[in-house]
C-alpha positions in Angstrom: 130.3 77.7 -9.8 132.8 78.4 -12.7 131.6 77.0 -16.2 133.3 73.9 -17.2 134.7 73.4 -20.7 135.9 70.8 -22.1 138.8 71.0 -24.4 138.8 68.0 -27.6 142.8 68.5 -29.3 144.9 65.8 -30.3 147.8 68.8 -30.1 149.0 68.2 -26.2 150.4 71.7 -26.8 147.1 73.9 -27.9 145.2 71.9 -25.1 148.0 73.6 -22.6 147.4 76.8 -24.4 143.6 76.9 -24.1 143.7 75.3 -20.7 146.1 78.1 -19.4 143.8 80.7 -21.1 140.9 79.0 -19.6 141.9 79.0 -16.2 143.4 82.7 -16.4 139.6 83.2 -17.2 138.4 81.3 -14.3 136.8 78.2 -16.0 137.0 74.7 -15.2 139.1 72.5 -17.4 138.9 69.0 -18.5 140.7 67.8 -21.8 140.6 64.9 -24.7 143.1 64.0 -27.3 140.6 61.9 -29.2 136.8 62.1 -30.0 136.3 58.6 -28.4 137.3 60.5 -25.3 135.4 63.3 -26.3 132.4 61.5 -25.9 133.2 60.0 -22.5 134.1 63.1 -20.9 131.1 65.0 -22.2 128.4 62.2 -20.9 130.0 61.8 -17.3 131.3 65.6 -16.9 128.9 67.2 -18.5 130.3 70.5 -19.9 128.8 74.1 -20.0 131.1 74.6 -23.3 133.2 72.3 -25.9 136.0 73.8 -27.6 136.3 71.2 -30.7 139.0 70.7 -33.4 138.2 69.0 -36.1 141.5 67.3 -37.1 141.3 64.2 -34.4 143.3 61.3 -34.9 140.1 58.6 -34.5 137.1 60.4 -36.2 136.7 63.8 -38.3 135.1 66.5 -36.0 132.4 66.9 -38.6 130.6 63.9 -37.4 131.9 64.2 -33.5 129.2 67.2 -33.7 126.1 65.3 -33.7 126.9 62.6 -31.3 128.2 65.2 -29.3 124.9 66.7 -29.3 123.6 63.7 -28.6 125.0 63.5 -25.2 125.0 67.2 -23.9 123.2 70.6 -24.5 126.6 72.1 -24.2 128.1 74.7 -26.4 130.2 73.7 -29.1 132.8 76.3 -30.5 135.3 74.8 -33.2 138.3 75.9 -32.7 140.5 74.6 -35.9 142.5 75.2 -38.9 139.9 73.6 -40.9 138.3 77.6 -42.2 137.9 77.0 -45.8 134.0 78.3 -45.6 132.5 74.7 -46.3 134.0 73.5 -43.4 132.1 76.4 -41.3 129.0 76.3 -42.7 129.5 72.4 -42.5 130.4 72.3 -38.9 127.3 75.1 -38.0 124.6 72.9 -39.4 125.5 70.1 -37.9 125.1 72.0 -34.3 127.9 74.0 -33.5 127.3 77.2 -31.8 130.2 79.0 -33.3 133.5 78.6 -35.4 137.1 80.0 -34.7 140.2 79.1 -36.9 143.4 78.3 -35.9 145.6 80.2 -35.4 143.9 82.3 -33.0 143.4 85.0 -30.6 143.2 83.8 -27.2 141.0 87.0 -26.3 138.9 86.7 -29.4 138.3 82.8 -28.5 137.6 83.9 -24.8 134.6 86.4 -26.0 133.1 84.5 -28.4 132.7 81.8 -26.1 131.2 84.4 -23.7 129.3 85.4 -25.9 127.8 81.8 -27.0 127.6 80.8 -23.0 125.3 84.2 -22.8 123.5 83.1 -25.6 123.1 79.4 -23.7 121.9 80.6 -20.7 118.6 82.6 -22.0 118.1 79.7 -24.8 115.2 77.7 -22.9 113.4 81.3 -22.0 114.4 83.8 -24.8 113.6 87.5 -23.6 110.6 88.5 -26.0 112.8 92.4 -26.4 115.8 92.3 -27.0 118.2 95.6 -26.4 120.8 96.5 -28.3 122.3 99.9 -27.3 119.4 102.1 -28.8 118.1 99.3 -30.9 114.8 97.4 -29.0 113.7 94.0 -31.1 110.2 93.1 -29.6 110.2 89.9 -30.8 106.3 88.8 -29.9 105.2 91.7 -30.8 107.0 92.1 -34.0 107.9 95.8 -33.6 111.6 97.4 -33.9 112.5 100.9 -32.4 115.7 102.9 -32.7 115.3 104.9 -29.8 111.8 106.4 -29.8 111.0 105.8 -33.1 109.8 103.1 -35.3 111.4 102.0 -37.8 109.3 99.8 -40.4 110.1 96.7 -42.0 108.6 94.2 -44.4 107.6 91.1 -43.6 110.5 89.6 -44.4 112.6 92.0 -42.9 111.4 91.1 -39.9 111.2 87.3 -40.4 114.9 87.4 -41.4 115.6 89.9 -37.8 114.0 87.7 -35.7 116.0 84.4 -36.6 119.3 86.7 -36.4 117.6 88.2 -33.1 117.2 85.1 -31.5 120.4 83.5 -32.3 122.5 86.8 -31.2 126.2 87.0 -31.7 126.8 83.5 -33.0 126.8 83.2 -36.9 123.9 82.2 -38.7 124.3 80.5 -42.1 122.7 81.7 -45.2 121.0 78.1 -45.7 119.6 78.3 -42.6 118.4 81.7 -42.8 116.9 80.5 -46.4 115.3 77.9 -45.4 113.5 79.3 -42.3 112.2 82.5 -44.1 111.9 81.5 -47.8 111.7 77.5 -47.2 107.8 77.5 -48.0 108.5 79.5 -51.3 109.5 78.5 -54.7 113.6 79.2 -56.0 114.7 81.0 -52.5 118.0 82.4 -53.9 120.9 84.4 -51.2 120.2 87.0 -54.1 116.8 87.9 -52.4 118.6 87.7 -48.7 121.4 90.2 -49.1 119.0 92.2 -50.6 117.1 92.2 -47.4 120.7 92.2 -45.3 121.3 95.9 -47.1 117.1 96.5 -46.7 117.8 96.0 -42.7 121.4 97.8 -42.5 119.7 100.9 -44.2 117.0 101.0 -41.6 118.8 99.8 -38.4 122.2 101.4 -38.9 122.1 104.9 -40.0 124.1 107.1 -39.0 126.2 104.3 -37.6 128.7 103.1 -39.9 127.3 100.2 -42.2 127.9 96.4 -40.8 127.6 97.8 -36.8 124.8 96.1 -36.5 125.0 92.6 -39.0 128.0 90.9 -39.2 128.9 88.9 -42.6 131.1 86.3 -42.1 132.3 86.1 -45.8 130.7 82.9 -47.5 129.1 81.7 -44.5 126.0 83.8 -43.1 125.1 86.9 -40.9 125.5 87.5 -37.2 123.5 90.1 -35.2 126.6 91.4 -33.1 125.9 91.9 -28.9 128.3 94.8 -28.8 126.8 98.4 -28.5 
């Protein structure tokens, strides 16, 4: 069965524009102008995917997140012009899986949401290796190999991999990353992160050109990107 995604814009004409690109990439369809119907429509149709704008006439889209949660295990990409990087790092605490501003590419919208439905699918039985063209993450067993060899990290090096690891191609803010690494510790600062960031680019990356491997979405956090 095609993935059905619901589609939350008061704009009647960027819900035609993502339904038409939605369809074109066989999905299912079902729309709301409001987040009261929002919530309706994702209790009784229960969504593999939201696509959320945060500008709604009856509630902000902020706080539609957690009772959107509430209701379904869906995905939840916001799709709005709402990018100012509190907003992001805002809307991905509260739950959402990913965030794409307006105005947008409709092929860029269509693979991350790919990308985050991938992600969905292997959530409640996470592979313990993960492959990433000649990058293997052996997540149980703590040990990370660029092709046959292996390449060593610090402690935190590999605390910080993992959470990236397990949360692949969707962004992961730098509180979150803080607070599940460093939370136990006094003064954790994003000084001491980036320093590991660079630590792990060194080591994972080179020859490849630096950032093929960790994304930084400017003010926001790190992704671990899925493509080879």
């Amino acid at each position: 069965m095609p993935a059905k995604i619901l589609v939350v814009d008061d704009e009647a004409a960027i819900r035609r524009l993502l339904r038409n690109t939605l369809v074109r990439a066989d999905y299912l369809v079902v729309e709301a102008e409001d987040a009261k119907n929002a919530l309706h429509q994702a209790a009784a149709q229960q969504p593999s995917a939201i696509l959320l704008d945060l500008g709604l006439p009856d509630r902000d889209g902020l706080s539609l997140i957690p009772l959107l949660r509430a209701k379904t295990d869906a995905v939840i990409l916001v799709v709005s012009a709402r990018d100012a990087v509190d907003e992001k790092v805002a809307a991905l605490d509260l739950g959402a899986d990913d965030f794409v501003g307006k105005p947008f590419d409709t092929e860029e919208l269509l693979a991350r949401l790919r990308v985050a439905l991938r992600h969905h699918g292997r959530s409640v039985t996470t592979p313990q290796v993960v492959q990433r063209g000649d990058l293997s993450i052996d997540l149980d067993r703590r040990i990370v190999c660029r092709g046959s060899t292996e390449v060593h990290l610090t402690r935190k090096e590999h605390d910080v991999l993992a959470l990236l690891t397990r949360h692949i191609g969707r962004i992961v803010t730098h509180e979150r990353i803080l607070s599940a690494c460093w939370g136990g510790e006094e003064d954790p600062r994003i000084e001491y992160l980036r320093i590991v960031i660079r630590n792990l680019r060194q080591k994972l990356e080179a020859p490849a050109p630096v950032g093929s491997v960790i994304a930084n979405e400017l003010g926001v956090g790190y992704r671990l990107r899925t493509d080879a």
